[in-house]
KOLVO-606157 format. One line per 4 residues: number of its first residue (from 1); their letters; for each residue x, y, z of N, C-alpha, C. Coordinates in steps of 0.2 Angstrom, whole numbers, plus 5000, padded with zeros to 4 digits. Layout:
BEGIN
NUM) a) X/Y/Z/X/Y/Z/X/Y/Z  ...
//
This chain:
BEGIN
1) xxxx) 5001/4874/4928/5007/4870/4927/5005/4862/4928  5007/4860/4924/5006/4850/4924/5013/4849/4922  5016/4844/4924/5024/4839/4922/5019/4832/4922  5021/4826/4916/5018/4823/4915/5023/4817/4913
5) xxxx) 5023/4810/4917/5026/4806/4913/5021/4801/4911  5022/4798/4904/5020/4794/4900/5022/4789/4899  5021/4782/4901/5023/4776/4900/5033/4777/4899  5035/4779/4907/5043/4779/4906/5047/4773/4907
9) xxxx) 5050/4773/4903/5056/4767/4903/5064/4768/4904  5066/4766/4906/5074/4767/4906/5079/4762/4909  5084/4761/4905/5089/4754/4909/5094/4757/4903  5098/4751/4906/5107/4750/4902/5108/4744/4899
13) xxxx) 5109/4743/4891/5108/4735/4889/5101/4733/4892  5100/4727/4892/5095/4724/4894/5094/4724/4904  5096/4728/4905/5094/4730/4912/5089/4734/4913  5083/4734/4914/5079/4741/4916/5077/4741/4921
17) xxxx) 5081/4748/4924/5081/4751/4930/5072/4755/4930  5071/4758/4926/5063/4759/4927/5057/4757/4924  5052/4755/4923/5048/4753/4918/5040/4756/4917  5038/4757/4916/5031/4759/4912/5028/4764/4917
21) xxxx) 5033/4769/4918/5030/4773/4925/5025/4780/4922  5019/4780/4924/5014/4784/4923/5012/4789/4930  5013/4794/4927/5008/4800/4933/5013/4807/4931  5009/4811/4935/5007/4818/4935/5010/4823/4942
25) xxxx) 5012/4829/4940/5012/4833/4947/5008/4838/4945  5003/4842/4947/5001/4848/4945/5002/4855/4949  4998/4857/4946/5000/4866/4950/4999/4866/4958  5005/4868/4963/5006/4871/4967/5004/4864/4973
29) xxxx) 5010/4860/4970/5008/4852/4973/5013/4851/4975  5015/4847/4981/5022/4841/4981/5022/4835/4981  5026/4832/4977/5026/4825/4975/5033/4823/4975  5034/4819/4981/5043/4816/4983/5042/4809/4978
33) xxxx) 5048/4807/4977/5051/4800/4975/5053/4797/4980  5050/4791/4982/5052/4788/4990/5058/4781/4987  5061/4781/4988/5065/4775/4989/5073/4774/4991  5076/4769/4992/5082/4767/4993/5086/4771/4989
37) xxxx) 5094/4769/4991/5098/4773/4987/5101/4766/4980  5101/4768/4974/5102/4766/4971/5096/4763/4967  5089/4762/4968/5083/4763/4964/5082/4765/4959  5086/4771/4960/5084/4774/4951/5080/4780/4953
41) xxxx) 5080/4785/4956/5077/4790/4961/5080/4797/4955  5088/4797/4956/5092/4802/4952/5090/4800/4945  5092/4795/4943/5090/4794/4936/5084/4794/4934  5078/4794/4935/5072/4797/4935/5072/4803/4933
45) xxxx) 5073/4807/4939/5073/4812/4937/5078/4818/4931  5082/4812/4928/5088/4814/4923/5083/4813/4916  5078/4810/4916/5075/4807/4912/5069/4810/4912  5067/4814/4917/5062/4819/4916/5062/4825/4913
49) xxxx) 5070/4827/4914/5073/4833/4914/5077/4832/4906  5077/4828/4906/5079/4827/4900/5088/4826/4896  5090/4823/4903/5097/4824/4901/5098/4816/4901  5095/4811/4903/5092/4807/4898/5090/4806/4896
53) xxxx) 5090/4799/4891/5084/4798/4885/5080/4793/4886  5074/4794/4887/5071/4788/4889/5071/4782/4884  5070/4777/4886/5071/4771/4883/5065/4771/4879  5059/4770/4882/5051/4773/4881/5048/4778/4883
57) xxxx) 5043/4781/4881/5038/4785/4885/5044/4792/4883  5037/4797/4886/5040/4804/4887/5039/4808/4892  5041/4815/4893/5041/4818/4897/5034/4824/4894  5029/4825/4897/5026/4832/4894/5024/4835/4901
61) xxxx) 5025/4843/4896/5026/4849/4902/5021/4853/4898  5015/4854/4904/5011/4859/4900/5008/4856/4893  5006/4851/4893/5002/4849/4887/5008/4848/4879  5015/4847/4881/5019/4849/4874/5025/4844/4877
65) xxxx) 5029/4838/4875/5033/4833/4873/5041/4838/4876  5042/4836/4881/5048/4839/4882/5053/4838/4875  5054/4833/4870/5057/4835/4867/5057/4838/4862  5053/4841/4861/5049/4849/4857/5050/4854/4861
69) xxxx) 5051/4858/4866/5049/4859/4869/5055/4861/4876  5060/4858/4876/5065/4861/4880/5067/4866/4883  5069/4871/4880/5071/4878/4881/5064/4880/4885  5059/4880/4882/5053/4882/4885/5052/4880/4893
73) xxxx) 5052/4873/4894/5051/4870/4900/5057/4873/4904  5064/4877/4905/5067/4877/4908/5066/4886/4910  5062/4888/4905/5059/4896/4908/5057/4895/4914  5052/4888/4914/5049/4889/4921/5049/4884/4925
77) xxxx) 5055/4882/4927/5057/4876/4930/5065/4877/4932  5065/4877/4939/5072/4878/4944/5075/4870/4946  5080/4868/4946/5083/4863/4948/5089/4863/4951  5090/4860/4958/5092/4858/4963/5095/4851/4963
81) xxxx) 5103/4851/4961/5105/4841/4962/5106/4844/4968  5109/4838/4970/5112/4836/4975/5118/4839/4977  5120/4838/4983/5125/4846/4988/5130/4843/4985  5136/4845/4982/5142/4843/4983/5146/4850/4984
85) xxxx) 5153/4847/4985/5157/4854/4987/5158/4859/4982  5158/4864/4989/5158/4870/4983/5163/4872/4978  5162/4874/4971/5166/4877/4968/5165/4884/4965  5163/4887/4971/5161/4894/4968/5164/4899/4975
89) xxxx) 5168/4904/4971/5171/4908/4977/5166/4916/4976  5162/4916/4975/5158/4921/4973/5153/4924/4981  5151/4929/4982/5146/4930/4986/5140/4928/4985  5138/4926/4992/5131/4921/4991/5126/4927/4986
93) xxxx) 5125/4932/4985/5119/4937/4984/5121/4936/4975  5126/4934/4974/5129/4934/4967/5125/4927/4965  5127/4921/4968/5128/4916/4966/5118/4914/4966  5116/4917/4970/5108/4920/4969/5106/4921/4963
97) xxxx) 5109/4926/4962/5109/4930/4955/5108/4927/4948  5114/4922/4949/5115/4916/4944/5107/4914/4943  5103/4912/4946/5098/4909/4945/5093/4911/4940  5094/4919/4938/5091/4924/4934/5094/4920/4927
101) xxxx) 5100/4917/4925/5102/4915/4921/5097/4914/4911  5095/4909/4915/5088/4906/4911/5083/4911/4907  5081/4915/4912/5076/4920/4909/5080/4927/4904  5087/4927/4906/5090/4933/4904/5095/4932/4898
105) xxxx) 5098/4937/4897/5105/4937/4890/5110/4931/4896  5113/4927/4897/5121/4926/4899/5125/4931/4901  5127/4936/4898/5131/4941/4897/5128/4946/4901  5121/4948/4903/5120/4954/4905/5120/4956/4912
109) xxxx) 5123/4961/4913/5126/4965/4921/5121/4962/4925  5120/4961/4933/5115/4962/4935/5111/4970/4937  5107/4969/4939/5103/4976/4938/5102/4978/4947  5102/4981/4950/5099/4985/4955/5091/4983/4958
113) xxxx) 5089/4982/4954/5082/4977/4955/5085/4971/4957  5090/4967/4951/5091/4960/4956/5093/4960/4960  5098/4964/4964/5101/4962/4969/5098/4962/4975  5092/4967/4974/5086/4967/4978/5081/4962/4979
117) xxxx) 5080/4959/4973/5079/4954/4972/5080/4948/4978  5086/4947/4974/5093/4942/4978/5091/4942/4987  5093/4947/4988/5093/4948/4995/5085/4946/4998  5079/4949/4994/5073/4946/4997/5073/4939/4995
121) xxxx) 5074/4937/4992/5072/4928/4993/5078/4924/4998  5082/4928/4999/5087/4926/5006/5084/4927/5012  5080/4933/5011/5077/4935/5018/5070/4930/5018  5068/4928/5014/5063/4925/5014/5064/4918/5016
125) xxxx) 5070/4915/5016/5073/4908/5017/5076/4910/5024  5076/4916/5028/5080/4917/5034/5088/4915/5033  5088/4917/5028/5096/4918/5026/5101/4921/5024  5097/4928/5025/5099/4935/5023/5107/4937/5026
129) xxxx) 5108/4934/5030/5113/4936/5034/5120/4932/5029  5118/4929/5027/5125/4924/5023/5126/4928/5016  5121/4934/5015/5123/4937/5007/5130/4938/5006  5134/4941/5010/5139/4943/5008/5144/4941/5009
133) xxxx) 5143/4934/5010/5148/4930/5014/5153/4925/5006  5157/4923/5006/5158/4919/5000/5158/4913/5000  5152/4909/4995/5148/4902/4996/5153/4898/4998  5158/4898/4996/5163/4891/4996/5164/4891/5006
137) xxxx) 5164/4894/5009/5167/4897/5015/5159/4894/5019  5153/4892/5015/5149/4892/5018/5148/4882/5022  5144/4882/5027/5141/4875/5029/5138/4870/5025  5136/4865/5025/5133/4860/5021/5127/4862/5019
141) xxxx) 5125/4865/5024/5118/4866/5027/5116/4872/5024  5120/4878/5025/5120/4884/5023/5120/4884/5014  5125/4880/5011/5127/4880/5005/5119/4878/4999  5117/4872/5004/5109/4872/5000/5103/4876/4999
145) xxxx) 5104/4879/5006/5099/4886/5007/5101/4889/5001  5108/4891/5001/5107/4895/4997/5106/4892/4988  5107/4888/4987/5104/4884/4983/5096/4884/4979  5095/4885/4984/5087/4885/4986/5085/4892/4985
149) xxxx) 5087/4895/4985/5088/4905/4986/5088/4905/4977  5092/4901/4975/5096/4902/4969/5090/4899/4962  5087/4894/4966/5081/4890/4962/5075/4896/4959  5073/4898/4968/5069/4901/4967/5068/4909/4966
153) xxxx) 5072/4911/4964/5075/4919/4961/5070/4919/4955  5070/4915/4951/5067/4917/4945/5058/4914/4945  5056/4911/4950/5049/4911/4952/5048/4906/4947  5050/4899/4951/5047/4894/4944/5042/4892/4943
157) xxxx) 5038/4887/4939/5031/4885/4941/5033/4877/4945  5041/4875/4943/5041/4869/4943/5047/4869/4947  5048/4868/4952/5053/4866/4956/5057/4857/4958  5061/4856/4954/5067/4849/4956/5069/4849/4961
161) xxxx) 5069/4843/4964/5076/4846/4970/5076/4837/4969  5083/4838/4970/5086/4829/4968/5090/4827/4977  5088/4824/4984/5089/4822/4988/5091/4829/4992  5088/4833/4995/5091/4840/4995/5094/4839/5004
165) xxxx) 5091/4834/5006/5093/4833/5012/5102/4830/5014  5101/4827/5008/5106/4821/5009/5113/4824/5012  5118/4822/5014/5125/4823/5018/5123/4830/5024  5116/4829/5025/5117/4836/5031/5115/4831/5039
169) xxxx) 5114/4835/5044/5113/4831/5051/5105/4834/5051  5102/4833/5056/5096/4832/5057/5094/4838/5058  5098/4843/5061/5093/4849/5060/5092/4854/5056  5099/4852/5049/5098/4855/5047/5093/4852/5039
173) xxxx) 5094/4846/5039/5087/4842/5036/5081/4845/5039  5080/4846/5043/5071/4846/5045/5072/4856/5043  5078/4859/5044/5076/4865/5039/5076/4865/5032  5079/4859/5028/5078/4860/5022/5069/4858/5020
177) xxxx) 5067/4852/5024/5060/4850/5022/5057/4857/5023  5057/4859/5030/5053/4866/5031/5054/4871/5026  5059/4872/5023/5058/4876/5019/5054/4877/5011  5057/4869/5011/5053/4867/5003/5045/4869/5004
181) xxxx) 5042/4864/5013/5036/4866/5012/5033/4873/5010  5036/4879/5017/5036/4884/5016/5036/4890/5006  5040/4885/5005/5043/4888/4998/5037/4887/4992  5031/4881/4994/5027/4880/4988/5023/4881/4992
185) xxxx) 5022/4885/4996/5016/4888/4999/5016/4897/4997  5022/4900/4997/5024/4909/4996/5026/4910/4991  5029/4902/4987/5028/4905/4981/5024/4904/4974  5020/4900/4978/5016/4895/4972/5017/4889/4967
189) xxxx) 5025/4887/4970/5029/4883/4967/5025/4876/4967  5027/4871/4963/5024/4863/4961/5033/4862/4962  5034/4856/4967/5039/4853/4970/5040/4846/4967  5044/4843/4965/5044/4836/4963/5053/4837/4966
193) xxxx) 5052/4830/4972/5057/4826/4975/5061/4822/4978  5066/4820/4976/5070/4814/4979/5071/4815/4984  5069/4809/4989/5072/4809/4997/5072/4801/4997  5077/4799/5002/5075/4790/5005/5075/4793/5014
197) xxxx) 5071/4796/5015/5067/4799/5023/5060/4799/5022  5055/4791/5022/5051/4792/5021/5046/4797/5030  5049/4798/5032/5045/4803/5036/5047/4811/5034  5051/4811/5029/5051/4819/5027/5044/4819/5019
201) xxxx) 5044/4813/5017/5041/4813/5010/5032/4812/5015  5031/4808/5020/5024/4811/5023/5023/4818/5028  5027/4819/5028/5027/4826/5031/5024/4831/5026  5028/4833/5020/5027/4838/5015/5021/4837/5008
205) xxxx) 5023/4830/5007/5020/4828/5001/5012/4827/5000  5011/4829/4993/5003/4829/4993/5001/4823/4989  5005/4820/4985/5006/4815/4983/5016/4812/4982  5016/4802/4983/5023/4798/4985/5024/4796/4977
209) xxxx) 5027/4795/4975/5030/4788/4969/5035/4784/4973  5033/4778/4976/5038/4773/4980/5039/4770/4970  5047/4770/4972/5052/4766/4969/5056/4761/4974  5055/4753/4969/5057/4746/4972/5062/4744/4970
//
């Protein structure tokens, strides 16, 4: 796996907020975005992902132009925004489920395999206990884990996560780093993510991109 930016650019009118940003994240690596809020951290990676447009430059994934190439990139790439409140009344082991989405029909039942499925990457995140609980009923804390659970169901090569820490308290920030780390080590994931904690980005990270 490789994610590659080339010469990226992005602003609004004559404002640019990013300018000619060059580098790489490769296989089974973690690379944070360090900066302040308001930097351009989220929009970066709206521009990687592609829900922006870059103003310049491109995004290539595996040697091929994200915008050739979309539906492909998202086989094998999970994304995690940021926590807001929940609107899902669904059981956590369900909303898991969900993250099969990508790979499968829309429409199709889940199967006996996933649910099994579901439940081992809960277990694996020490969350297993919250399966049957209904997400929206869940903590701030809890709610990302599961998140997180939900990312990596379908075993990405490329793992997002856009400030994962943000609006929680301390202990349960230092379980979400720990689980990231933990997460690209058990599953073989390549991690690319925002945080403004530069002691959570040298804590985990194998390489920083500071944005000024």
């Amino acid at each position: 796996m490789k994610l590659e930016v080339r010469n990226g650019s992005f602003g609004y009118g004559k404002h640019m907020l990013l300018q000619n940003l060059n580098f790489s994240v490769e296989s089974n690596r973690i690379m944070t975005i360090l900066g302040p809020n308001g930097v351009g951290k989220t929009t970066l990676l709206k521009c990687i992902m592609g829900f922006l447009k870059w103003k310049e430059g491109q995004t290539w994934f595996n040697g091929q132009a994200l915008g050739s190439g979309t539906n492909e990139f998202w086989k094998h790439t999970s994304y995690v925004p940021q926590s807001k409140q929940s609107v899902y009344s669904y059981r956590v082991i369900d909303v898991v489920i969900m993250g099969l989405n990508a790979r499968q029909n829309f429409f199709a039942m889940p199967s006996e395999e996933d649910y099994e499925r579901s439940y081992e990457i809960l277990k694996v995140l020490q969350v297993e206990k919250l399966a049957c609980k209904s997400f929206n009923q869940l903590s701030g804390g809890e709610r990302q884990m599961v998140m997180m659970a939900r990312a990596l169901i379908s075993e990405p090569e490329l793992l997002i996560l856009d400030e994962p820490e943000s609006n929680l308290d301390m202990k349960n920030q230092l379980q979400i780093v720990n689980t990231i780390e933990r997460a690209a080590k058990e599953f073989q994931t390549s991690c690319l993510i925002n945080t403004h904690f530069p002691n959570h980005a040298l804590k985990i990270s194998d390489t920083t991109l500071m944005l000024g």
